[in-house]
C-alpha positions as CSV (number, residue, x, y, z in Angstrom):
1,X,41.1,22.9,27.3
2,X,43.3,22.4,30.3
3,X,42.6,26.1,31.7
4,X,38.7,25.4,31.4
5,X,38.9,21.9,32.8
6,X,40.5,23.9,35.9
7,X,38.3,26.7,36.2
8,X,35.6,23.7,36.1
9,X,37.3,21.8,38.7
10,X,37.6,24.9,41.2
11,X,33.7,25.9,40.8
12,X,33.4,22.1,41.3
13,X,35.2,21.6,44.5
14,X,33.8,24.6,45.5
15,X,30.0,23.2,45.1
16,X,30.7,19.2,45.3
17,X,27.3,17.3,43.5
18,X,25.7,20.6,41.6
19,X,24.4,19.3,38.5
20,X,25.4,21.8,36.1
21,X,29.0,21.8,37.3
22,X,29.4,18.6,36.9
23,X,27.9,18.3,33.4
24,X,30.1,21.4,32.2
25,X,33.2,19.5,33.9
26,X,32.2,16.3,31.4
27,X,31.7,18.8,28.9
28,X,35.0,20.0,29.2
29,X,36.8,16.8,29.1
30,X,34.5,15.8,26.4
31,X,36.2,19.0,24.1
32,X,39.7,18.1,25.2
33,X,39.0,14.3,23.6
34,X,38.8,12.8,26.8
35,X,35.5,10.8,26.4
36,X,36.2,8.3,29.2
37,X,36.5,10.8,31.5
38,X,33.7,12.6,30.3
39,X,31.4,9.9,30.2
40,X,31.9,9.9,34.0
41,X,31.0,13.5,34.4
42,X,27.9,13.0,32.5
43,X,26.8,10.2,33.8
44,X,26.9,11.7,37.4
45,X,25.1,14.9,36.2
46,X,22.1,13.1,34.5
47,X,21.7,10.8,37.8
48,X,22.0,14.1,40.1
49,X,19.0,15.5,38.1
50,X,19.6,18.3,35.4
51,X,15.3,18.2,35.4
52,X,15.5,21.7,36.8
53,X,17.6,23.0,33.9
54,X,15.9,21.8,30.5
55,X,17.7,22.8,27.8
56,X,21.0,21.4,29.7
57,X,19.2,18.1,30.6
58,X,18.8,17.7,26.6
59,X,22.5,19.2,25.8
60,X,23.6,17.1,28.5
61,X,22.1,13.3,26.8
62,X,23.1,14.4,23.3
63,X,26.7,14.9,24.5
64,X,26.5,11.8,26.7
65,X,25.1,9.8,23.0
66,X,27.8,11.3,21.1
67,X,30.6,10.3,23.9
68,X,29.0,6.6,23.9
69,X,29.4,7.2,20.1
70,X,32.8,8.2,20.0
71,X,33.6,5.6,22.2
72,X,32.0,2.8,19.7
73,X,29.2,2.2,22.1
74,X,26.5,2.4,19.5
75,X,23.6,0.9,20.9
76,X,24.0,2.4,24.1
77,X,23.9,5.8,22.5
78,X,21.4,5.4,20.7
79,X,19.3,4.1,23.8
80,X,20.6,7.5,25.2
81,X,19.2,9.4,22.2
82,X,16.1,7.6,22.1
83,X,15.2,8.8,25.6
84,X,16.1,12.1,24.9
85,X,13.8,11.8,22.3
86,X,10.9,10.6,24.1
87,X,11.8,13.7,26.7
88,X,12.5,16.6,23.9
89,X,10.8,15.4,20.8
90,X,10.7,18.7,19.5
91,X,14.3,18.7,19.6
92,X,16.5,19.4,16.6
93,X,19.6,18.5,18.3
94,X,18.5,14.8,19.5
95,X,17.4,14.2,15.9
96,X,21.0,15.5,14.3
97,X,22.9,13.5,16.7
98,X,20.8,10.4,16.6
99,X,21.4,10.3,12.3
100,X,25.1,10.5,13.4
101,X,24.6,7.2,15.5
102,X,22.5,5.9,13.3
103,X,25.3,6.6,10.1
104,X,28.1,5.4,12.4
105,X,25.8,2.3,12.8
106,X,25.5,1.5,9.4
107,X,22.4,2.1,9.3
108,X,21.7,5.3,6.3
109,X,18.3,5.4,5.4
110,X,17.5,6.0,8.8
111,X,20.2,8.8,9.3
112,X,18.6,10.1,6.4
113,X,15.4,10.1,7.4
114,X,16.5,11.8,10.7
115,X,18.1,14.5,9.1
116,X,15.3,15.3,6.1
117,X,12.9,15.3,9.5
118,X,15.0,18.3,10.7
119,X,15.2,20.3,7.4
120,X,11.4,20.0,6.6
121,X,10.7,20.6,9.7
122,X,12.2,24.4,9.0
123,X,11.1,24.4,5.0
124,X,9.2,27.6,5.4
125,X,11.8,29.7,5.7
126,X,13.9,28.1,3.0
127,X,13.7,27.9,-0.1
128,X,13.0,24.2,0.5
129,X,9.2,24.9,0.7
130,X,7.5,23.7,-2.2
131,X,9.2,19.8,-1.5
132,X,8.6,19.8,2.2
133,X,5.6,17.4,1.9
134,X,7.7,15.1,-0.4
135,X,10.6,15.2,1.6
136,X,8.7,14.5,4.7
137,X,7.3,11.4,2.8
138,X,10.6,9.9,1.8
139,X,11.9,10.8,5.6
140,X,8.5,8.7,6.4
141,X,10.0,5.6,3.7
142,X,13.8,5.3,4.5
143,X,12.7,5.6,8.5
144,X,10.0,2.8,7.4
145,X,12.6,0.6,5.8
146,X,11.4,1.5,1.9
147,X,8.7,-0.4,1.8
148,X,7.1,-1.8,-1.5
């Protein structure tokens, strides 16, 4: 990663506080399993305002979670996550990297429930189909805590 942390670097000093450069920068040192210096990077990027660029602004806070995660930060990812959320609730990714906080944090049912949510929510063109409705129900009991 060291050759793409430099080409990142050199667009970087080249264009000090863009947005994007510094989130690929993060994302960079994110892939070379420097999540310390990453977090930094993406950090910076969300408070210098990826709004222009969507679908990096949501890449952006589930890379940001998952460094948080990686970094044992649990709750503070999943605050991350749960903004994205509330942002991109659409979003596949948020969900599949929120269930990985969520397993990490011991808590299953709820991973679960995150990642039946995301495989319903494409049933149709699986042959999951016919148990969509069911699986969207027991998503709907783990996330509730199995209630009686």
């Amino acid at each position: 990663m060291a050759p793409t942390i430099a080409y990142f670097q050199a667009l970087l000093a080249e264009h000090p506080g863009h947005p994007v450069l510094i989130y690929e920068v993060g994302g960079a040192y994110d892939t070379a399993g420097q999540e310390e210096t990453a977090r930094s990077y993406y950090e910076r990027a969300l408070a210098l305002d990826l709004d222009g660029d969507v679908l990096r602004r949501c890449l952006c806070l589930c890379q940001y979670a998952s460094t948080l995660r990686w970094l044992g930060e649990l709750d503070e990812s999943l605050a991350v996550l749960d903004r994205a959320r509330r942002e991109f609730p659409d979003s596949d990714s948020v969900r599949v990297f929120r269930a990985m906080t969520l397993n990490d944090a011991q808590r299953p049912d709820e991973a679960v429930a995150e990642l039946l949510t995301v495989v319903t929510g494409h049933a149709e063109v699986t042959d999951l189909g016919r148990w969509a409705v069911g699986l969207r129900g027991l998503a709907q009991w783990l996330a509730d805590g199995r209630p009686e």
